[in-house]
C-alpha positions as CSV (number, residue, x, y, z in Angstrom):
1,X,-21.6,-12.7,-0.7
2,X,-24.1,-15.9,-1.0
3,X,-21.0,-18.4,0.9
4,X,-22.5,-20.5,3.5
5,X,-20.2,-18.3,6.2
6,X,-21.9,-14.9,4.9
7,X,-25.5,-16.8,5.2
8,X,-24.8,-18.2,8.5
9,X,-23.8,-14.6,10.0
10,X,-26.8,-13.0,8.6
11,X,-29.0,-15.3,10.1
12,X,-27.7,-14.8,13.5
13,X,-28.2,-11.9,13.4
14,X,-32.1,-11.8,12.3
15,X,-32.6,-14.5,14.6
16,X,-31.8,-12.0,17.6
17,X,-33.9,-9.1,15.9
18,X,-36.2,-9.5,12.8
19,X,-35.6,-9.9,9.0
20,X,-34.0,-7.4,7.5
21,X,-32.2,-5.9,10.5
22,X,-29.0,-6.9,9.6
23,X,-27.9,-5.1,5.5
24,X,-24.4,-5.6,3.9
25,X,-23.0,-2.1,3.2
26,X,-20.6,-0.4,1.6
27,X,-17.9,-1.4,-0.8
28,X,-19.2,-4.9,-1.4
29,X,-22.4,-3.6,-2.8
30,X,-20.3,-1.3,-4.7
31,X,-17.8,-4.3,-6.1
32,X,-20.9,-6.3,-6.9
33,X,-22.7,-4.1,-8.7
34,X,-19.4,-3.3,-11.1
35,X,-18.7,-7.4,-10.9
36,X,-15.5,-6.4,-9.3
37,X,-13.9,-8.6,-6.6
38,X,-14.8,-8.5,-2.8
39,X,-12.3,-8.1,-0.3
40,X,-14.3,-7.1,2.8
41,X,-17.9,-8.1,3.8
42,X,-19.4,-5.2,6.3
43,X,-22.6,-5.4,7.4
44,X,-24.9,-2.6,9.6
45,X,-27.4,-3.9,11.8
46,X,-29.9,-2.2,14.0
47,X,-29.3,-4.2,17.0
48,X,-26.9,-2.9,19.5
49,X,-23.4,-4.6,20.4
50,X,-24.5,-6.6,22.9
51,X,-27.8,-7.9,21.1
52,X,-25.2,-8.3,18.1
53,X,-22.6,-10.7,20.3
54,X,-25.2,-12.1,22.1
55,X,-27.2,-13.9,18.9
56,X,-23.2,-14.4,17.2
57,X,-22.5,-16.6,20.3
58,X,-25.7,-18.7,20.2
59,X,-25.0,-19.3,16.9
60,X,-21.3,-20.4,17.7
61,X,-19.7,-17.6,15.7
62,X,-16.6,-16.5,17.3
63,X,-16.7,-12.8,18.1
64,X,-14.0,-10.1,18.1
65,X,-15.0,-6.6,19.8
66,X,-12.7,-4.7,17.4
67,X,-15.0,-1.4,18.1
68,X,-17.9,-1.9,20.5
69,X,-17.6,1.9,21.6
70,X,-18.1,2.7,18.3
71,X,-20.7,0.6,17.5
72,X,-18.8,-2.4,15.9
73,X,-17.5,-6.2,16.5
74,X,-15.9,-8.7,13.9
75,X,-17.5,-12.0,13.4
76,X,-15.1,-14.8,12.4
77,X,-17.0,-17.4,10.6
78,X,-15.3,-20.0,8.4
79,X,-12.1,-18.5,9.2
80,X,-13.3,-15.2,7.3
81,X,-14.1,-11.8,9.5
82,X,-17.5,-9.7,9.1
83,X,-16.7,-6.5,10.7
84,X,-20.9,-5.8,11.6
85,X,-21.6,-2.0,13.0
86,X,-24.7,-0.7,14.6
87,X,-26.6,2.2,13.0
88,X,-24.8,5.5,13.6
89,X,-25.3,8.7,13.8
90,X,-22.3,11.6,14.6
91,X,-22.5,13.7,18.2
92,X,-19.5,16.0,17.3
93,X,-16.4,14.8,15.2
94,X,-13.1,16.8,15.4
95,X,-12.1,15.8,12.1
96,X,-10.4,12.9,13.4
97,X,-12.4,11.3,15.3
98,X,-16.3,10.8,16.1
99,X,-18.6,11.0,19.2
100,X,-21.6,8.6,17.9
101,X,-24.9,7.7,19.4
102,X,-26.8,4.5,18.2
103,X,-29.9,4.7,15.7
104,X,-32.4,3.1,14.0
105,X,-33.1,4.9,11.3
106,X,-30.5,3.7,8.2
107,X,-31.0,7.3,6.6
108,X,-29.5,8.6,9.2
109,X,-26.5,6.1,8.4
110,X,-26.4,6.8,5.4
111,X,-25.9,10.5,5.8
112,X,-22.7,10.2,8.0
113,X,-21.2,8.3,5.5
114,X,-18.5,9.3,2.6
115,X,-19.7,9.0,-1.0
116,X,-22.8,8.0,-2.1
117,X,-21.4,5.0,-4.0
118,X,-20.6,3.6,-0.4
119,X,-23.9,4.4,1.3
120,X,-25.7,1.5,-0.3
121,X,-27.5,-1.5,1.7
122,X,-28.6,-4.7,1.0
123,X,-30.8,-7.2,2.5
124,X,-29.9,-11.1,2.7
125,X,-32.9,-11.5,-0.1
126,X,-30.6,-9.3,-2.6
127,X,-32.7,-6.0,-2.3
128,X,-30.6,-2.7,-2.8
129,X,-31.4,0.4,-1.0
130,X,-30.0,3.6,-1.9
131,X,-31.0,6.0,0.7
132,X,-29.3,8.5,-1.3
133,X,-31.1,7.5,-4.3
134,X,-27.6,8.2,-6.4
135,X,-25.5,5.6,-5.4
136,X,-26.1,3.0,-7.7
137,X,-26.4,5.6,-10.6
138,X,-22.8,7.0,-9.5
139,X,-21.3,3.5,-9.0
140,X,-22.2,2.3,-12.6
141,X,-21.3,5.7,-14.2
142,X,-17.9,6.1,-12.2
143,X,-19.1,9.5,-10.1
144,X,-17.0,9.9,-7.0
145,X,-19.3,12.4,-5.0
146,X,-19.7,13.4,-1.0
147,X,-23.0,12.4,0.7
148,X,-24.5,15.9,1.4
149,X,-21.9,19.0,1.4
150,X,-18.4,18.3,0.7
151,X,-17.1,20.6,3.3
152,X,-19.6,18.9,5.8
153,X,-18.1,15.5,5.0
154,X,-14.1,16.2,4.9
155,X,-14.2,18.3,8.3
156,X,-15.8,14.9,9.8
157,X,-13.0,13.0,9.0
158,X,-10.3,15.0,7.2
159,X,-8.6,11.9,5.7
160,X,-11.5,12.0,3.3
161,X,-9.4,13.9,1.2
162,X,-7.4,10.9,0.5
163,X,-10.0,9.0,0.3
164,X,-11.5,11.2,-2.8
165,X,-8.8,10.8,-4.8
166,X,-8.4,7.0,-4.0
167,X,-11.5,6.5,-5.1
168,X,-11.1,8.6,-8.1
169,X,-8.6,6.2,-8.9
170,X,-10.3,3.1,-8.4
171,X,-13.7,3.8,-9.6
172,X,-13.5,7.2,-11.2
173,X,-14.6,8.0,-14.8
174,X,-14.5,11.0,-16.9
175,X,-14.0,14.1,-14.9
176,X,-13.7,14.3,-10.8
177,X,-16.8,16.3,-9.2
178,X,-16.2,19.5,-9.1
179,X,-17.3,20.3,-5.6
180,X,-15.8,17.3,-3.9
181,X,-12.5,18.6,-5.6
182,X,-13.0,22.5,-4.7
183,X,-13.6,20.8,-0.7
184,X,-10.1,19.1,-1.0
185,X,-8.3,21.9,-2.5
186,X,-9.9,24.5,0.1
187,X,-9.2,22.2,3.1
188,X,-6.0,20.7,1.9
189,X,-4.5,22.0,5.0
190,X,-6.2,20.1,7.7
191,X,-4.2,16.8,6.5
192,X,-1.1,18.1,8.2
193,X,-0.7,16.6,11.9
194,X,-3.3,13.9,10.9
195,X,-2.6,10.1,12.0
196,X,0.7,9.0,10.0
197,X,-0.8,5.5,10.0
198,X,-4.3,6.3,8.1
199,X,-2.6,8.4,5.9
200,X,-0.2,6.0,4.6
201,X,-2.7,3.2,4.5
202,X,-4.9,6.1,2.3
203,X,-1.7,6.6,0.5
204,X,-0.7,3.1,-0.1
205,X,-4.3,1.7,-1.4
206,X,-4.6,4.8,-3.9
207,X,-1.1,3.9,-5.6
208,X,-1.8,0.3,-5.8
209,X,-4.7,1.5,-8.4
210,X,-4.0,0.0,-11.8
211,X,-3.4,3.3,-13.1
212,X,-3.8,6.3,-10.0
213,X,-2.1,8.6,-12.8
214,X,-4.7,10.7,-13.0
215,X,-5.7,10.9,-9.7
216,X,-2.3,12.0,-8.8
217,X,-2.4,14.9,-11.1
218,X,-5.5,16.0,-9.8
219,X,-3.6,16.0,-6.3
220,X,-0.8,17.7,-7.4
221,X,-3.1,20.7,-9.4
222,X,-5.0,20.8,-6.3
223,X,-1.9,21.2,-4.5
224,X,-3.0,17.8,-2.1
225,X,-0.1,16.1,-3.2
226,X,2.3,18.4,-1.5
227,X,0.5,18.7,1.5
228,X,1.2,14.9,2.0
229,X,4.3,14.3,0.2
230,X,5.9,17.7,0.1
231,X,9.4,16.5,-1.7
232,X,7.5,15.3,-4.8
233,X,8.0,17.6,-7.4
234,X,7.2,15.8,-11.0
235,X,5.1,13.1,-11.8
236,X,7.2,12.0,-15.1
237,X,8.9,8.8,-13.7
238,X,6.1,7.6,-11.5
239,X,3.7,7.7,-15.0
240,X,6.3,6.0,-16.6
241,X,6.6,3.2,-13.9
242,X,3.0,2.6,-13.9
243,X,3.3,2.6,-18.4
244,X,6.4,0.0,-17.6
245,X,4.1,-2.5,-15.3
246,X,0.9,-2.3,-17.8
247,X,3.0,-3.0,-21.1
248,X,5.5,-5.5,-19.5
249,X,3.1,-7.0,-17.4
250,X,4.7,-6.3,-14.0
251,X,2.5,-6.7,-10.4
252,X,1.4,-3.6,-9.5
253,X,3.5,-2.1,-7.2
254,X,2.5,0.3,-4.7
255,X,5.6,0.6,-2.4
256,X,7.7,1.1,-5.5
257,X,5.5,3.7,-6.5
258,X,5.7,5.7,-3.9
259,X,9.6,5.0,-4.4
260,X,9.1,6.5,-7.7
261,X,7.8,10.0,-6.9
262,X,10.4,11.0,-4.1
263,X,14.2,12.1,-5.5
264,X,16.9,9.8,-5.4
265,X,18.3,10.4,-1.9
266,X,18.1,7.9,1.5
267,X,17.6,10.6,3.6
268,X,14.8,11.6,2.0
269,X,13.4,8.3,1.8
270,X,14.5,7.8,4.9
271,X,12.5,11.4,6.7
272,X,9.5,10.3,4.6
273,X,9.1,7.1,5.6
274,X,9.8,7.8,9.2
275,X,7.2,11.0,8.6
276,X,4.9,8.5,7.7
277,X,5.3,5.7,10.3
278,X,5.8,3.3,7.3
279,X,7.1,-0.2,8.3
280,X,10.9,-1.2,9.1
281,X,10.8,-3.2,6.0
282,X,9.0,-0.7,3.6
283,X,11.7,2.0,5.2
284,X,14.1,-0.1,4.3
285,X,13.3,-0.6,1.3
286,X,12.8,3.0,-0.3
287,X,16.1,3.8,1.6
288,X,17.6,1.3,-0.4
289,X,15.7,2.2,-3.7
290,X,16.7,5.7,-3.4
291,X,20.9,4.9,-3.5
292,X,22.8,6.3,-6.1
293,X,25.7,3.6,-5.9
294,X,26.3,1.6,-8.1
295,X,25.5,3.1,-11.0
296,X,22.4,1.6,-13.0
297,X,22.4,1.8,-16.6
298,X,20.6,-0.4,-19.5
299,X,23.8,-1.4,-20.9
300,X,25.2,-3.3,-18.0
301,X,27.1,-6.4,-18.9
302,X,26.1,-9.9,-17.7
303,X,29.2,-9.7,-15.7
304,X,28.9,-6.0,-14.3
305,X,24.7,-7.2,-13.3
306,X,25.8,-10.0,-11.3
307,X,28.5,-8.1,-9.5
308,X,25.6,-5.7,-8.8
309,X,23.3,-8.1,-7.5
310,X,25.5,-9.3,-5.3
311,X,26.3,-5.8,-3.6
312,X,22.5,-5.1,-3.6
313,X,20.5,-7.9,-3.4
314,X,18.2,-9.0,-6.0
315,X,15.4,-6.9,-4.7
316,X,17.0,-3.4,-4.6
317,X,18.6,-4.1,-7.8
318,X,15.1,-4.9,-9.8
319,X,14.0,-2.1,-7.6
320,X,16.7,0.6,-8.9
321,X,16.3,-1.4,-12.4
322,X,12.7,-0.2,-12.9
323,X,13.3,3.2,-11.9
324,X,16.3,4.4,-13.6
325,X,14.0,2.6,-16.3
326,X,11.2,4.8,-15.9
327,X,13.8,7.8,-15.4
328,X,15.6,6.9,-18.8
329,X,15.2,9.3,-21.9
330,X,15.8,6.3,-24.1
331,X,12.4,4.6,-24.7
332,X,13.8,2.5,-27.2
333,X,15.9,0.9,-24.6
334,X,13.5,-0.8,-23.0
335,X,14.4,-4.6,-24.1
336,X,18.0,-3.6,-22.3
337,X,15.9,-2.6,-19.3
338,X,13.4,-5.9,-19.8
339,X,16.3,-8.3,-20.5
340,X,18.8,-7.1,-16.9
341,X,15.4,-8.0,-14.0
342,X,15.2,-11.9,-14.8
343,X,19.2,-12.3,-13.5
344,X,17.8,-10.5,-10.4
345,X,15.0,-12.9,-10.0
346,X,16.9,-16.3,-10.8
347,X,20.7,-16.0,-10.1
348,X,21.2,-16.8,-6.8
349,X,24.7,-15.5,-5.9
350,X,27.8,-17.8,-4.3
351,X,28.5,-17.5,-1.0
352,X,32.0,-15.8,-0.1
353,X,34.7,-19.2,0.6
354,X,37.0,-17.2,3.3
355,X,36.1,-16.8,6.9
356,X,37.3,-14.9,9.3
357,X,39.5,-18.3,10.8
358,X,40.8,-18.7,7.6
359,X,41.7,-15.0,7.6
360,X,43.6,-15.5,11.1
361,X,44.7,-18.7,10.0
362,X,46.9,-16.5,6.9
363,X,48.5,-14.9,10.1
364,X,46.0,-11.1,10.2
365,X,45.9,-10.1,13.8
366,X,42.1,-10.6,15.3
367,X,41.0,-7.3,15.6
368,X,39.7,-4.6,12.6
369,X,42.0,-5.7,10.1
370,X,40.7,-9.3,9.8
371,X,37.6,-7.4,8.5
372,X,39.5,-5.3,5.8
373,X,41.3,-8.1,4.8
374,X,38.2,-10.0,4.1
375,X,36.5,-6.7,2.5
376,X,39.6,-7.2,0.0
377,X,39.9,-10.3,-1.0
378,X,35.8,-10.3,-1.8
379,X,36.4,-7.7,-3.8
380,X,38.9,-9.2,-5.7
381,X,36.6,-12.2,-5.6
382,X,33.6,-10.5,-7.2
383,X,35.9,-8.9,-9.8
384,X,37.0,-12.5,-10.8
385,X,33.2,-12.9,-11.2
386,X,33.0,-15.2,-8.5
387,X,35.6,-17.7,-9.0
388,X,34.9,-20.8,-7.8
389,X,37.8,-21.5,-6.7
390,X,38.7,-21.4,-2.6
391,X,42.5,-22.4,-3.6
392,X,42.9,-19.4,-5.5
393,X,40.8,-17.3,-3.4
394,X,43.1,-18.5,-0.2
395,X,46.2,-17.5,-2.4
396,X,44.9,-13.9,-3.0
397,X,44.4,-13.7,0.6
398,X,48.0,-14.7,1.3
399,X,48.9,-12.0,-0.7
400,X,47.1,-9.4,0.9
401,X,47.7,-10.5,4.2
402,X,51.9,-10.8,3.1
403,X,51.6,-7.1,1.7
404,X,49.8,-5.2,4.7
405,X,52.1,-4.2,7.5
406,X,50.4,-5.1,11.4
């Protein structure tokens, strides 16, 4: 947090009010105390909105107001963005959304946050405060627990259920707290109907854990796992694709994984991703995971694997790969497995020599059939393995055109 960006921001800020009005907060204390990596920088201030865009301009900060109603703007210094939020307290909250007035007091702060892990401050001179005066204790030993009453928390903002088990994932040791899990299971319910896009972000950033196995069991035992992805109904291949990255030193893959714990079947994919408001592309892609044509097994010639990277794409095929991998009853398989995913990531496949012209050119009528004539010879091309050969590939077409009556 000590880049000359971070400094700069933090000094505007006092500048407008006094020293010390301006604390990081949050996960970045959190991911410093454990020596983890930063992603965001948040910071809480006591000044208002205005006061807080008011000393960024003077200081030739560029300002975004990303939330002033709620209390927050984004500083873009350096090309990085600060997202800074006045002191908060909650009005009313309808589990989805909050009516907040402005404080002073960070206790009060403190208290409307999630876990007490996350309600931890910091001055610009490196002093922690722990208004809680757990948080630090539960971020070194791996406690995941509410700030106040469990209930309390998760009917402010019911996608704090996710965010439990997310956590448990990340930063979780040992056993989950008992009453933050007995708040989940008992208000499970209040996830249906919430915001498709918060709940896939939750769901997204909990799978790309380096192991969420256990977090997911606790969702399914708790019966949270149906409530947000009802057609899940075992675990078994979505452990073993998270075993498959760790011991064959694959990326973690979080899109995959979610792949991984709905059936093999589009429309599924397809109703859960559309349930979900996930992406075009990520849509696409679990459709496309979830096929059952062709077949995928580990003893696929080198031959039969190019043909069926062709037909898929490289992608889906190293997709469908790892999960009738993580599917298969065959552990000791898994160099068969290991040995087919490289052809997927380095063969680049020919292009098809025929056009339509030279299709018309053979004498097929424009129209339908210069399509099926075309869908024919490829095939025939792709059995030859992709003969490079456009003589011989015009001579099959002759064939076919010759033998099909117009």
């Amino acid at each position: 947090m000590e880049l000359p960006a971070t400094r700069a921001v933090i000094e505007a800020l006092e500048g407008r009010g006094y020293a010390g009005c301006a604390r990081f907060v949050g996960g970045c204390i959190r991911n410093t105390l454990l020596d983890q990596p930063i992603d965001d920088v948040d910071i809480a201030t006591t000044l208002t909105p205005d006061q807080v865009i008011e000393a960024l301009e003077a200081a030739a900060i560029r300002v975004v107001p990303t939330g002033v109603d709620h209390g927050t703007v984004t500083a873009i210094a350096d090309g990085r963005p600060y997202e800074i939020t006045t002191l908060r307290r909650d009005v009313s909250t309808d589990g989805r959304r909050a009516v907040v007035a402005f404080t002073q007091s960070w206790e009060e702060d403190a208290v409307r946050r999630d876990f007490r892990l996350n309600a931890l401050y910091c001055d610009g001179e490196g002093r922690i405060y722990d208004p809680t005066g757990e948080g630090v204790a539960d971020a070194r030993a791996g406690r995941i627990v509410f700030v106040g009453d469990p209930m309390t928390r998760i009917r402010e903002d019911y996608l704090r259920i996710l965010r439990f088990f997310r956590f448990q994932a990340w930063y979780g040791k040992g056993d989950a707290d008992p009453a933050g899990l007995a708040a989940c299971k008992a208000l499970k319910g209040m996830l249906s109907g919430r915001a498709a896009e918060r709940t896939q972000k939750e769901l997204l950033k909990l799978l790309a854990a380096p192991d969420p196995s256990a977090a997911l069991r606790l969702m399914a035992a708790t019966s949270v796992l149906s409530a947000v992805l009802p057609q899940v109904k075992a675990l078994t291949r979505f452990e073993n694709l998270v075993r498959i990255e760790s011991e064959h030193f694959f990326e973690v893959d979080a899109e995959l994984r979610l792949a991984s714990l709905l059936p093999d079947d589009p429309k599924v994919a397809q109703d859960t991703a559309e349930r979900l408001r996930l992406s075009n592309a990520l849509k696409d892609r679990l459709i496309a995971a979830a096929g059952r044509e062709p077949r995928i097994v580990s003893w696929m010639s080198p031959r039969e694997t190019r043909r069926t990277v062709y037909r898929l794409g490289g992608r889906t095929f190293a997709d469908r790969i790892k999960l009738a991998w993580a599917a298969s009853d065959r552990p000791a398989a898994a160099n068969q497995w290991r040995a087919l995913i490289p052809l997927a990531d380095t063969w680049t496949p020919p292009a098809f020599p025929l056009t339509g012209e030279d299709v018309i050119a053979a004498g097929v009528p424009k129209g339908p059939l210069v399509g099926q004539v075309m869908k024919e010879v490829e095939d025939w091309w792709v059995d030859q393995d992709f003969i490079d050969d456009k003589l011989a590939a015009v001579e099959r077409l002759k064939a076919v055109a010759q033998g099909m009556a117009y």
